[in-house]
Every structure is written in structure tokens, then in C-alpha cells.
C-alpha positions as CSV (number, residue, x, y, z in Angstrom):
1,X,7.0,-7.2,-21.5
2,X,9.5,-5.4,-19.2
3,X,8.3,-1.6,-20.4
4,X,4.5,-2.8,-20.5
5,X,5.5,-3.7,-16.6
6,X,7.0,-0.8,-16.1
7,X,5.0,1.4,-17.6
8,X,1.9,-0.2,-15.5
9,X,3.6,-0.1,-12.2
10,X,4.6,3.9,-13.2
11,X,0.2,4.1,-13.8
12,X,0.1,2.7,-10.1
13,X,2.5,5.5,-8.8
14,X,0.5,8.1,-11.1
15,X,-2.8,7.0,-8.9
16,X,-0.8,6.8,-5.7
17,X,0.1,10.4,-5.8
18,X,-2.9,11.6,-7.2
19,X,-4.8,10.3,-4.5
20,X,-2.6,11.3,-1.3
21,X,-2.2,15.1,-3.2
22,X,-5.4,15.7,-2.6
23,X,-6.1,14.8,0.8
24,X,-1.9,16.1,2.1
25,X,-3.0,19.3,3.5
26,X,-6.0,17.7,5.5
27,X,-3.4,15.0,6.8
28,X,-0.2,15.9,7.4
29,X,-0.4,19.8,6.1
30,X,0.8,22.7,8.1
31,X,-3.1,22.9,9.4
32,X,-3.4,18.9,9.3
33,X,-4.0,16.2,11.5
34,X,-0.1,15.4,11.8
35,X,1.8,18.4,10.3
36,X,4.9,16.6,9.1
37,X,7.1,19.8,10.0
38,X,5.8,18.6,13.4
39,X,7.2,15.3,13.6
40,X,10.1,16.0,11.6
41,X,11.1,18.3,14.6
42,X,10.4,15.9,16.8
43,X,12.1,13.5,14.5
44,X,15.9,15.6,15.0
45,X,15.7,15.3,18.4
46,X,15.7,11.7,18.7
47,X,17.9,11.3,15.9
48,X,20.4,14.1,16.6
49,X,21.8,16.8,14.8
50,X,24.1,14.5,12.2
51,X,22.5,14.8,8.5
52,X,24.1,11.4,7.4
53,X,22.8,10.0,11.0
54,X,18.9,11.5,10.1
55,X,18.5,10.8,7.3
56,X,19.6,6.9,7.9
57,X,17.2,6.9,10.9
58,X,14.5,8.3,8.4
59,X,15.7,8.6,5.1
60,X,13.3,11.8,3.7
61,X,13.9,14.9,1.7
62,X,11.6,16.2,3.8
63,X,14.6,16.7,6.0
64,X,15.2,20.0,3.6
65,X,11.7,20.9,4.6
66,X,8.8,19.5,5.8
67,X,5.9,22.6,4.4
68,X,3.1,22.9,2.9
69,X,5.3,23.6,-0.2
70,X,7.6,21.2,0.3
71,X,4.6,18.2,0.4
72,X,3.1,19.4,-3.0
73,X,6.4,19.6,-4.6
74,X,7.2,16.5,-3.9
75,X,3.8,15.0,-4.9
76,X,3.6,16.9,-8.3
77,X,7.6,15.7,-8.4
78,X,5.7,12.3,-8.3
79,X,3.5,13.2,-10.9
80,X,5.3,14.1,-13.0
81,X,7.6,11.3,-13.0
82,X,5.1,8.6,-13.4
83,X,3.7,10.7,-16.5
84,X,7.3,10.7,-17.8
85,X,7.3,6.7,-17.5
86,X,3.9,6.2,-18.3
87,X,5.1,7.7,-22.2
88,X,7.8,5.2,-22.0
89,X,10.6,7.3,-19.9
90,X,11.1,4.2,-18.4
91,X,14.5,4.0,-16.9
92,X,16.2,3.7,-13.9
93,X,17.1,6.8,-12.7
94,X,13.2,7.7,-13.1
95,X,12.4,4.9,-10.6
96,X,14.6,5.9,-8.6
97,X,13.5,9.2,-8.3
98,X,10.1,7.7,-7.8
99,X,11.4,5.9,-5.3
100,X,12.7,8.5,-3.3
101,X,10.0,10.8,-3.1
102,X,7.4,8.2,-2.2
103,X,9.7,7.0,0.3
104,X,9.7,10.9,1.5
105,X,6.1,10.8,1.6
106,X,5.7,8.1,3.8
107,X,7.9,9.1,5.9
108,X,6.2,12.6,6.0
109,X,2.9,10.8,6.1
110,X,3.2,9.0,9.6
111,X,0.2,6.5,10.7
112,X,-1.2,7.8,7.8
113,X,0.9,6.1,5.3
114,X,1.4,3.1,7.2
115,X,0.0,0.6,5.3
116,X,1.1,-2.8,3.4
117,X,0.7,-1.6,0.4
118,X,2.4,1.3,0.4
119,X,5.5,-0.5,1.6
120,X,5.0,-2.6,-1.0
121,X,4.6,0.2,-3.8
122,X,8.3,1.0,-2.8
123,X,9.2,-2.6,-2.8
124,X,8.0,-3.2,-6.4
125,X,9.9,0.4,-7.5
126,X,12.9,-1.1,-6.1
127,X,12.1,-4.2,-8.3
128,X,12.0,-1.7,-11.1
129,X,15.0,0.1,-10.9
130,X,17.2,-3.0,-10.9
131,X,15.0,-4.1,-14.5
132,X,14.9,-0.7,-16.2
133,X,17.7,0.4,-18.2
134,X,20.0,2.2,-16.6
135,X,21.2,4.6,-19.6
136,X,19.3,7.7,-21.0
137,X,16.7,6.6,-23.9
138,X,18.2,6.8,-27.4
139,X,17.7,9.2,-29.5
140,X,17.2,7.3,-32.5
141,X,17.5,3.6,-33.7
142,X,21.1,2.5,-33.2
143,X,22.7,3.0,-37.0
144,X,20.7,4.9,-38.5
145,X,22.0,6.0,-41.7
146,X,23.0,9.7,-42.2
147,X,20.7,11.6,-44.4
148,X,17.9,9.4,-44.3
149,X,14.4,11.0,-45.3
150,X,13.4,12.8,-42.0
151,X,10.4,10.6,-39.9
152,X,7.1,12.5,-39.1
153,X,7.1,14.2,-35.6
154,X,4.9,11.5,-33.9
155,X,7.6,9.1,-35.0
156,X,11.1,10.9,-33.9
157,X,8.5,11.7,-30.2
158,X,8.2,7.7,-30.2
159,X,12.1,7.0,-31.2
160,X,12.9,9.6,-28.6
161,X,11.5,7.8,-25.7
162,X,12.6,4.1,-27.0
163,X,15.6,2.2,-24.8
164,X,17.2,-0.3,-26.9
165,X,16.5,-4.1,-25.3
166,X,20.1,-5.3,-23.7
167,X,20.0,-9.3,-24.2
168,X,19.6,-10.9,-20.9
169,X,19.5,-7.6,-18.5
170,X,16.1,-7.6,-17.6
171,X,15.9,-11.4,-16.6
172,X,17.2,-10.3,-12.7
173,X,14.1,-7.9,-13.0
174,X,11.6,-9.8,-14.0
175,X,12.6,-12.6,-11.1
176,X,12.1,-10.2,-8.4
177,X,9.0,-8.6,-9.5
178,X,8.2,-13.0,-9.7
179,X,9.1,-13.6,-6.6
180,X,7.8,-10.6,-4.6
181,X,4.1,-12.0,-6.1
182,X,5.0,-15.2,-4.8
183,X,6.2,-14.0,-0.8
184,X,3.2,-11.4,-1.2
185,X,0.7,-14.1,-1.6
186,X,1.9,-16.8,0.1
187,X,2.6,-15.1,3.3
188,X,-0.6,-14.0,3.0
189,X,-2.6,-17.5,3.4
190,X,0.7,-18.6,5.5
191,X,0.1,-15.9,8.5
192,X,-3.6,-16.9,8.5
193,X,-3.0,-20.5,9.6
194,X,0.0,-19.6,11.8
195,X,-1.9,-17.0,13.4
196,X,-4.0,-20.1,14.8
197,X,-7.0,-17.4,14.2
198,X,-9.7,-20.0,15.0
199,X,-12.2,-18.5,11.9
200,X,-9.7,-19.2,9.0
201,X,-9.3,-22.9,10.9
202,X,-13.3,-23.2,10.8
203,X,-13.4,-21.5,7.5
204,X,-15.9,-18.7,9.2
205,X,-13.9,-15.9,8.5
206,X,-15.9,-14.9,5.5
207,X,-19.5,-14.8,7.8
208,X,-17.5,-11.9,9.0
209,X,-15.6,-10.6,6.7
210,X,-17.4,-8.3,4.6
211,X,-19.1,-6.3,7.2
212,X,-15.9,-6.2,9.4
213,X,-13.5,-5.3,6.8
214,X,-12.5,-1.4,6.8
215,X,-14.0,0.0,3.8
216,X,-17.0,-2.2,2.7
217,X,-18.6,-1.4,-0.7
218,X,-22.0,-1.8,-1.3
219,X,-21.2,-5.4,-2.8
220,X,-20.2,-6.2,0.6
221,X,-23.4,-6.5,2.0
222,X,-24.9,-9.0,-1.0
223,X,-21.3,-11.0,-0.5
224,X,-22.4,-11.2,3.3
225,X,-25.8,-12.5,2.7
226,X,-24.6,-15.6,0.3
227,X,-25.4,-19.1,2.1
228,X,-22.5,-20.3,4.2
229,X,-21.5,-23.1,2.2
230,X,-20.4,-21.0,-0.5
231,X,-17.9,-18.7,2.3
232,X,-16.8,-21.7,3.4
233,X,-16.1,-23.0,-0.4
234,X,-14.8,-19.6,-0.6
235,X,-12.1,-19.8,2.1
236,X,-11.2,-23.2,0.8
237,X,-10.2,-21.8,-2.4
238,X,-8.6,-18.5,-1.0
239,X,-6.1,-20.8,0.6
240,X,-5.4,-23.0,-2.6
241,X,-5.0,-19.7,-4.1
242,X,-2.7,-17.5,-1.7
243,X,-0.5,-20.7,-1.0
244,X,-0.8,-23.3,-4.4
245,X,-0.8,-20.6,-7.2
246,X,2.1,-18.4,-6.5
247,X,4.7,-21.4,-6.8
248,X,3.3,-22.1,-10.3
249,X,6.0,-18.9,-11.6
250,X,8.6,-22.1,-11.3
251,X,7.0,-24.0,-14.1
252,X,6.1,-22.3,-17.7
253,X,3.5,-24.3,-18.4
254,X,1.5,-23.1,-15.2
255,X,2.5,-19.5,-15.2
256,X,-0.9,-18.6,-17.6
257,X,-3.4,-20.5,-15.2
258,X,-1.6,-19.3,-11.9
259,X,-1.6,-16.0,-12.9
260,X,-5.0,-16.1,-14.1
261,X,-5.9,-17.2,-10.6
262,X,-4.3,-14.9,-9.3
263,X,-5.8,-12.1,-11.2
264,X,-8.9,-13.4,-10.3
265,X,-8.8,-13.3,-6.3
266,X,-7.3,-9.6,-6.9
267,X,-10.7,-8.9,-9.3
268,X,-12.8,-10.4,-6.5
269,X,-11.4,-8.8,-3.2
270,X,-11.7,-5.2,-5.4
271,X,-15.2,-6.0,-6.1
272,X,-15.8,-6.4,-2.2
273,X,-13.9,-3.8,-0.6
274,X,-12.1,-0.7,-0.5
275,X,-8.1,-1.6,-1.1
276,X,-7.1,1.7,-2.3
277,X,-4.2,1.0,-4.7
278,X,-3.5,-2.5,-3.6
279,X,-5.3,-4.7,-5.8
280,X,-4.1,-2.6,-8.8
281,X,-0.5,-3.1,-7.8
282,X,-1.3,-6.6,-7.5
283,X,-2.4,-7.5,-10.4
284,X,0.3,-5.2,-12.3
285,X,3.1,-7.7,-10.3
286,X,1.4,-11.0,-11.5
287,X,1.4,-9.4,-15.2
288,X,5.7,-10.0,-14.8
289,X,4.6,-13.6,-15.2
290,X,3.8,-13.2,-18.8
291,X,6.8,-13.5,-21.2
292,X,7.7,-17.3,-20.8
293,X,8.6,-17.3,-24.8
294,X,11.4,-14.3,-23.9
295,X,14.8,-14.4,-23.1
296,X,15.5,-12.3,-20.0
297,X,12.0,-10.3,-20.2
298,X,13.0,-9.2,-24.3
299,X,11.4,-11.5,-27.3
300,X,14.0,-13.2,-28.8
301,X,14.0,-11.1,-32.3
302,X,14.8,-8.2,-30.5
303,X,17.9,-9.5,-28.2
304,X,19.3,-11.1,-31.7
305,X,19.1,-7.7,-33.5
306,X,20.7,-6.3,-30.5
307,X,23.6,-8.9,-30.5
308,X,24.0,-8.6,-34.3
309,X,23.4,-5.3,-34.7
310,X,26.4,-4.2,-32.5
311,X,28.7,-7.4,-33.3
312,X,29.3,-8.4,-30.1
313,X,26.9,-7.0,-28.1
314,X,25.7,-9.4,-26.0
315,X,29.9,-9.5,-24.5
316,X,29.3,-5.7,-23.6
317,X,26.2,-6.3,-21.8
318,X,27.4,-8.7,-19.3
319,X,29.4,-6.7,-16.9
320,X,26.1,-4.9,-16.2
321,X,24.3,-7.6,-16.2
322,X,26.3,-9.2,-13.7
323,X,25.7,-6.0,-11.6
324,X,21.9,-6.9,-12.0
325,X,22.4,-10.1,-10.9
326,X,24.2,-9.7,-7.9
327,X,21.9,-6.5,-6.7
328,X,19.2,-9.1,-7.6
329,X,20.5,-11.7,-5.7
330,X,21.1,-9.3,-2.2
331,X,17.7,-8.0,-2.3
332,X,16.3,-12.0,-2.7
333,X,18.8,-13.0,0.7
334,X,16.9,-9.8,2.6
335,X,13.5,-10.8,0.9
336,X,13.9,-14.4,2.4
337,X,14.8,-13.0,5.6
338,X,12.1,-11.1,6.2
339,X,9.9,-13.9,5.0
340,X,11.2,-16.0,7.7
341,X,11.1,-13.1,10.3
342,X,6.8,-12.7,9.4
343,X,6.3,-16.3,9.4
344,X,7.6,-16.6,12.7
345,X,6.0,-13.6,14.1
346,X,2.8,-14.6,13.1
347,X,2.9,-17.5,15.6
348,X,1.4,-17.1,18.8
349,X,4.1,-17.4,21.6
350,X,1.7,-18.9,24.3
351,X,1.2,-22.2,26.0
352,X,-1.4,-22.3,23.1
353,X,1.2,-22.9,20.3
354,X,1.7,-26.1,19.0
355,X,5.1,-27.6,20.4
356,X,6.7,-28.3,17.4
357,X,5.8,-25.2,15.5
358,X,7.2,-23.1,19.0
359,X,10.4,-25.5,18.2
360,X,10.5,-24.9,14.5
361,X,10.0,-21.5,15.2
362,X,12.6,-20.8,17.7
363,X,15.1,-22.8,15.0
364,X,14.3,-19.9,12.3
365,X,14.8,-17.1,15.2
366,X,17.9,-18.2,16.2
367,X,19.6,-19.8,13.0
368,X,18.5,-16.8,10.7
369,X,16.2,-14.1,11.8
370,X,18.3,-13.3,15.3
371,X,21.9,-13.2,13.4
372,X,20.4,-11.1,10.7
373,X,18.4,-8.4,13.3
374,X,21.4,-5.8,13.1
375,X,21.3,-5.8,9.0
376,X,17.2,-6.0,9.3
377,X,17.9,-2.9,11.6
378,X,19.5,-1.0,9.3
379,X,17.4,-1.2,6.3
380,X,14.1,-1.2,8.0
381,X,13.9,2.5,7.9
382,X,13.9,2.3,4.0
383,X,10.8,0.4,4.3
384,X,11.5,-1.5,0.4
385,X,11.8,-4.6,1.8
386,X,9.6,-6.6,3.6
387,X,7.3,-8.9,5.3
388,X,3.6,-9.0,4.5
389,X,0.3,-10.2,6.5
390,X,-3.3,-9.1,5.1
391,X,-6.1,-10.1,8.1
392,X,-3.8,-12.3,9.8
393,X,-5.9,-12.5,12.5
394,X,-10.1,-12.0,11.6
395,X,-12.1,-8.9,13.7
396,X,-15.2,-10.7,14.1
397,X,-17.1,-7.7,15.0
398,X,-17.2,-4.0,13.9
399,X,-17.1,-1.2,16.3
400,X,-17.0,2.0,14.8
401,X,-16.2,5.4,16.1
402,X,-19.4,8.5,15.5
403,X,-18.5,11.9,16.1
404,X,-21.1,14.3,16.9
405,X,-21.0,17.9,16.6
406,X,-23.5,20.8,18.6
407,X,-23.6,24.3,18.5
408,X,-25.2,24.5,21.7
409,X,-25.0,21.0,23.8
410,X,-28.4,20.0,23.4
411,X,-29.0,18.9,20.0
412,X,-26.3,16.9,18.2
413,X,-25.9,15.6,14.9
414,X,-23.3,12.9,13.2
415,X,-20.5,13.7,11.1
416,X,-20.4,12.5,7.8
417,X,-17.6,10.9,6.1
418,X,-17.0,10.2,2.7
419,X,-16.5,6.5,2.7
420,X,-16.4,5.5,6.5
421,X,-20.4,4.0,7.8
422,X,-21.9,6.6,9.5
423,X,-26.0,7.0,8.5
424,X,-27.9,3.5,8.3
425,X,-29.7,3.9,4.8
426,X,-26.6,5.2,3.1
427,X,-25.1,2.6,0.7
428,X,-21.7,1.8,1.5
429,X,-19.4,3.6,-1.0
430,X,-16.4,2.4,-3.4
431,X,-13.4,4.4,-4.1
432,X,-10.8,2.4,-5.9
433,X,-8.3,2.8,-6.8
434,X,-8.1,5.9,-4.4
435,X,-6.9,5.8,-0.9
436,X,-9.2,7.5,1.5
437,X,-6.6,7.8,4.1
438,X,-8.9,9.4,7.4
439,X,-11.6,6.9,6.4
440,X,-9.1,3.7,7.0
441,X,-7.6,5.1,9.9
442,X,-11.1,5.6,11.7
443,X,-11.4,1.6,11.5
444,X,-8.1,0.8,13.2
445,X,-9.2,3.8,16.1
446,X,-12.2,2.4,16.3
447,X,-10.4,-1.0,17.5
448,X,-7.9,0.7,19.5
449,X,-9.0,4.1,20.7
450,X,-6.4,4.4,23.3
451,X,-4.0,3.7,20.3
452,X,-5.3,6.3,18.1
453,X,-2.9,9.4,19.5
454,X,-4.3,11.5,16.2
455,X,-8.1,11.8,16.9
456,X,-6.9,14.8,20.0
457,X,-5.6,16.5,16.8
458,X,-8.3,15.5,14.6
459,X,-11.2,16.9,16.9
460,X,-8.7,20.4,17.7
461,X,-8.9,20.7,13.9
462,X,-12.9,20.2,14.4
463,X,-12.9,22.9,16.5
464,X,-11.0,25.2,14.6
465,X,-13.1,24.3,11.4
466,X,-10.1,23.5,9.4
467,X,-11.1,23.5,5.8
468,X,-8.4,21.5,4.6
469,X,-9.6,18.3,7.6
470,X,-13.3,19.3,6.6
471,X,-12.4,18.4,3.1
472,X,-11.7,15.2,4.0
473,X,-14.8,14.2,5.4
474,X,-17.3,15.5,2.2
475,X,-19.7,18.5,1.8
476,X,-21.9,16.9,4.4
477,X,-19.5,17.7,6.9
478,X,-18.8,21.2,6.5
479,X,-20.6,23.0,8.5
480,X,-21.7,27.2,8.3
481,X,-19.3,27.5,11.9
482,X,-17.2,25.6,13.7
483,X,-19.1,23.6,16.6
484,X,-18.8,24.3,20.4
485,X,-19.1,20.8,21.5
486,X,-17.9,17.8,20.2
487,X,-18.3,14.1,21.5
488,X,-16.8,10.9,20.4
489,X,-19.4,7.4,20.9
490,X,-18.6,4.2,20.1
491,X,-21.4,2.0,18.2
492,X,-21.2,-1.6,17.4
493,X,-22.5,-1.7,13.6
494,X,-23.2,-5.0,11.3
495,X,-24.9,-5.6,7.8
496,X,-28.9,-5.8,7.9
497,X,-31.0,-8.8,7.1
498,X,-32.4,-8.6,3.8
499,X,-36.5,-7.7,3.2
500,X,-35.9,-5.4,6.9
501,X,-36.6,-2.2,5.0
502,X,-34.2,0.2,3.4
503,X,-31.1,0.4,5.7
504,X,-27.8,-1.4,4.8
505,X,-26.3,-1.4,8.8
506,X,-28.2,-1.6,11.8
507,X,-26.3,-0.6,15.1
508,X,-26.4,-0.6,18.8
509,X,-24.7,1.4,21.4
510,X,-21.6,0.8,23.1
511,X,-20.6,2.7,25.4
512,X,-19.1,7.2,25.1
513,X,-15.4,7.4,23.8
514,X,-15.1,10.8,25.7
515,X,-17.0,13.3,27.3
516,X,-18.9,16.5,26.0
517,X,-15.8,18.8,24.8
518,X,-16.1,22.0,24.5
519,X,-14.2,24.1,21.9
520,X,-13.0,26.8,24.9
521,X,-11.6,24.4,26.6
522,X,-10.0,21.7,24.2
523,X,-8.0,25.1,23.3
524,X,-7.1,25.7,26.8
525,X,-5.9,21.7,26.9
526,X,-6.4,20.1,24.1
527,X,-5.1,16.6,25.7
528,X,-6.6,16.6,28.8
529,X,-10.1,17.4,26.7
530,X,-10.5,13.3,26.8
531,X,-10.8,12.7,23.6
532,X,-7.4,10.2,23.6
């Protein structure tokens, strides 16, 4: 079970870097939104001139170069790697390495790669690299006999990529990738409650839900249109899900049905919505729940030819096993930290707080959270191990951002993105498992405009007609020229009533984001232009 996992979770890293590859110019190239040569400039001078000092502040190899070059080599890097793993390659060093250069990415990547499930990509990599082996694959089955009849070639390509099971070693492994399931989905349901978000209390959150969401597909709208009984049913059983099933990993007998569950709400919420990679990665954690017939992660045949096979085996393994354990056991102590840090975050600090939850709260902050701040400090920049919160608190309404382009002021028309809702009779689309990146941030501008310091560069790049940003938004979008104007309105858009005609969203106007820019001059002041 350990190489199935790993191999999986190196599948997840392949689709990862596929998917930000293609779209790395348009974001955070040279010509991007946020060149990441940019902000690594920007980057030294707050950190200083000290390499040990930057890269602690923002650990990257990036820091050798931040270029157009340097992004694609690190992504094929990526690539590469997880092909390497994905043919069995799977040991630590590799994970490492994956590590690293996703790490670099992110960095690189800005607001762009700022989502939970990115950090938790290089949460679960970590996971990996303490349960892979750590030496390089064998070569051939240990005692082989000399001048044995030579094995086909498919055979000795197999052999070549085969790491011997070690007895016990992966059983600190396999409890981490157990455990991160279990703090992923419980914090999950837990910040919902302690939010005090009154639509998870009234179990409404799903009337808005699939409309709201960032990324509906077009099985959004039929979720949305289901009678309320069943969203509230629905709720009910998210919460016996995200907060009941994950504890089930402590007893074999309910491992099977909790991960089943489990697998289940994953199979549902990708059927509903746009997650990217998420629900993937998910459901490749809850699969470290299989294996309760193994010793350590290994079947018990194997770790007994291993023991006999070297006479002692098993004695030579534990040094590094106790290694395992004790890297296992520091990452578990941050892990629970960080738990206790989101829980207590996600209570609102208002006269509106329950009094003993503002006690019990303040307890955590100063018993564990407070006194571990300085050590949180220093391995927040590594983003690998964390707190987690999906729709802690519910947006009960959906304002989205429409940019309209004119060549001559007069007569506009809308840009279209690929996934984002733009035109009324257009279906929303899916695109799991890839990550259209622009697309998701557009929902969070849309919510806080004043937040979204990108779109000045976004709508320079408009101007310019940047082929690498026009990419990202789909043929439709690419015009013969560049526009002169450019103007940014805000629409308030929901799901339509069924048997209303042909259109999936009907809309109404808000109120304009920004004026009428002009491409002369946006150049001349691209920040005054109004459209932050």
C-alpha cells in the first residue's frame, strides 16, 4: 500500500504541474499578471541582502532566478519527477525534490498560488518523504544468485525500480498521511460551527452554495434546484461526515466504511464544483487508510522475507526507523499546534461569541498557541504544515466582476473567460482536475475589489494585448487588436428558475468597478487609471 500511495500522490503532483505550466507565463511570466522576477526583487529588499536570511524568509530557488526560463525549468523539473515516481522511483530524495520545487512555485506564484490545497499538496509531500525509502532502488532482488539465466528486459526495467520493504519503516508514514485526513476534515466541519456562520447553524448554506461557490459546473445548477429538505438532509450529513468519519482511522474495523464516506463527500463536491486538484488529493490521503492487515504499511509476507532474508534484518532497520518516528512525531506536535491555532481563529472575537467558548478559546491562545507563535513563525514560510478551513463562513450572494473591452468608447462587448460566468446561456464549465488559476481569483476580486491589487496589472496586460494573459481567458477573448477602452462593472449573478427559457444565470446590475480607461492613459499611470 505505501508505493500505491505514493505513486498516486506523485499522479496528483504530475496534474499539479501540468496544469500551472500551462497557464505560468500568463500569471507570473516575464509578461504576466505578477512577474515573479518582480516580486522577488521586491522580495530582497525586505528581506535583505543575506542568502541564508532570504531564503528562510521565503525559502525558493527562484532566488537563483526568477525568468521565464527559470519557471519552466522548474515546472518540467516537476514533471519529470512525478513521471519518475509515478514508474515506481518512489523514494525520498524524489519527494523531496518535489517538495522543493513546488514549494519554489508557490512562492513564485503569489496570490495566485495561495490556496488550501496547494499548501496541502506540500503538506502530504512532506508526509511522503518521511514514508518513502530513503536509499536508492535496488538493482536487483537482494541475493540473487550469480549466473542466473538473464530476466527479459521488461523484467530487469521492473527490478530496477523496486525498493525492498524495511519491516516497520513505513508505519510513521502511513500515520501522518492518517492523521492529516483526519485534521483536514475535521477542521473543516469544526470552523463551520465556530465560525457561528448563521447558514451552516440553520443548515441553509446549501440554498446557496452551488451558485455562490467559485467555479460552479453545470451540475451546480440541478444541485441548486433540489427541494430544501434534501440540502438541509445534506448539511446534516456533511457534518456527520467532516467531523464523525475521520476519527474512524483509530478503529480497524471502521477504517473501510469511514473511508468509504469519505471518498464519497470527495466524489460529490467534484461532481458540483470546480476544486482543481483538491478533491483528487483527497481522496489519494483517505486511500493511506487501506492496509489494516499490514504491519507498518508492508503485508506481512514481505516484512518476514525481509527479516529472514538478511538474518537480522529487522535489528538493522530500527535506528532508521527510529529517525522516522521521531521526525513523525515533531511534525504531529506542529500539526496539533496549528490545529489549535485554526480552531481558535475561527471564533468570532465579538460581544457575539459565546462566553465560554471566548474562555476556552483564550485557554488554547495562551496555554499553546501564544508560547508556540515564535516556532509557528519560523516554519510558516515553508508553508508544509498547516491549518485548514474550506467555506468557513458561507457568501450568500454572488457578485461577479465583467470586463468590457471597445475599440472606440461607444460599443462594448464582455470578455470571455474560460471557466468564470460571463454570458447567461452559456453552461457553466468543469475543469477538474485542472486549476484555472485567473478564473478563481476573479471570484475572490469580485468580493473584495479593493483587495484585488492584480486586476491594475491584469487590465495593463489588456491593453498591451498580451498573448500569454489572453491565453488564459480562451479564444473568445483574443481579439484582432488590443482595445482602447476598458471598463470594469460589477453584476450580481444567481442560478435561473427552471422552465424560464435557455439561460443558466440571470443577473442584475450593481453598480461600475472603475471608470472608462483608456489604453493612452493607463500607460501614462497605470494606478491612478482606477481600476484598483
Amino acid at each position: 500500500m505505501p508505493r500505491l500511495l505514493l505513486r498516486l500522490l506523485a499522479g496528483v503532483h504530475l496534474v499539479a504541474f501540468v496544469s500551472l505550466w500551462v497557464q505560468i507565463d500568463g500569471l507570473i511570466g516575464s509578461r504576466g499578471i505578477l512577474p515573479a522576477g518582480d516580486f522577488f526583487a521586491y522580495l530582497e529588499r525586505v528581506l535583505g541582502t543575506g542568502a541564508l536570511e532570504r531564503f528562510l524568509g521565503a525559502p525558493s530557488l527562484l532566488w537563483f532566478g526568477a525568468g521565464d526560463t527559470a519557471l519552466h525549468v522548474l515546472c518540467a523539473v516537476g514533471v519529470l519527477l512525478s513521471l519518475l515516481a509515478i514508474a515506481g522511483l518512489v523514494t525520498a530524495p524524489i519527494f523531496a525534490a518535489l517538495w522543493i520545487c513546488y514549494l519554489s512555485l508557490v512562492w513564485g506564484g503569489q496570490t495566485f498560488l495561495a490556496f488550501q490545497w496547494d499548501t496541502l499538496l506540500l503538506e502530504a509531500t512532506v508526509c511522503a518523504v518521511v514514508l518513502a525509502p530513503l536509499g536508492w532502488p535496488q538493482r536487483g532482488p537482494a541475493g540473487a544468485a550469480v549466473g542466473a539465466e538473464p530476466r527479459p528486459l521488461t523484467t530487469s526495467l521492473r527490478a530496477a525500480f523496486r525498493v525492498a520493504p524495511n519491516p516497520g519503516a513505513a508505519r510513521p508514514g502511513m500515520w501522518l498521511f492518517r492523521i492529516l485526513v483526519v485534521k483536514l476534515m475535521f477542521l473543516s466541519g469544526a470552523v463551520k460551527l465556530l465560525s457561528l456562520d448563521p447558514t451552516w447553524w440553520q443548515l441553509t448554506a446549501l440554498d446557496v452554495h452551488y451558485f455562490t461557490q467559485p467555479l460552479p459546473v453545470a451540475a451546480s445548477w440541478y444541485a441548486h434546484h433540489l427541494p430544501e429538505w434534501f440540502h438541509r438532509l445534506s448539511v446534516l450529513v456533511m457534518f456527520a461526515v467532516e467531523l464523525a468519519a475521520p476519527w474512524f482511522v483509530f478503529f480497524r474495523r471502521l477504517r473501510l466504511p469511514g473511508m468509504g464516506v469519505l471518498l464519497l463527500l470527495q466524489l460529490l463536491i467534484a461532481a458540483t464544483g470546480n476544486y482543481g486538484f483538491f478533491n483528487l488529493l483527497t481522496a489519494v490521503l483517505c486511500l493511506s487508510w487501506l492496509g489494516a492487515g499490514t504491519v507498518g504499511g508492508w503485508t506481512r509476507t514481505s516484512g518476514l522475507q525481509a527479516a529472514a532474508a538478511g538474518g537480522g534484518g529487522r535489528a538493522r532497520a530500527r535506528p532508521g526507523i527510529r529517525v522516522r518516528w521521531a521526525v513523525a512525531t515533531v511534525i504531529l506536535l506542529l500539526s496539533l499546534l496549528t490545529t489549535m491555532r485554526e480552531l481558535t481563529r475561527s471564533l468570532p472575537r465579538g460581544p457575539e461569541t459565546p462566553p465560554a467558548a471566548a474562555v476556552t478559546a483564550d485557554f488554547i491562545d495562551r496555554a499553546l498557541v501564544d508560547p508556540a507563535a515564535p516556532l509557528l513563525r519560523v516554519i510558516a514560510p515553508f508553508r508544509s504544515i498547516n491549518g485548514y478551513g474550506l467555506f468557513r463562513a458561507m457568501t450568500t450572494s454572488r457578485p461577479e466582476i465583467v470586463v468590457e473591452t471597445s475599440a472606440d468608447g461607444a460599443a462594448w462587448s464582455e470578455l470571455a473567460f474560460r471557466f468564470k460566468p460571463g454570458d447567461l446561456d452559456r453552461p457553466p464549465r468543469a475543469a477538474f482536475p485542472h486549476m484555472p488559476r485567473l478564473d478563481w481569483q476573479m471570484w475572490f476580486a469580485a468580493l473584495d475589489p479593493a483587495g484585488a491589487d492584480w486586476l491594475g496589472s491584469f487590465v495593463e496586460r489588456l491593453f498591451e494585448g498580451e498573448p500569454a494573459v489572453l491565453w488564459l481567458l480562451g479564444e473568445a477573448a483574443r481579439p484582432a487588436e488590443p482595445p482602447r477602452y476598458v471598463r470594469l462593472r460589477l453584476y450580481d449573478y444567481a442560478f435561473s428558475e427552471p422552465r424560464t427559457g435557455a439561460r443558466w444565470w440571470r443577473r442584475g446590475f450593481l453598480y461600475d468597478l472603475s471608470p472608462v480607461l483608456a489604453r493612452k492613459a493607463f500607460a501614462q499611470d497605470p494606478v491612478g487609471g482606477g481600476a484598483r
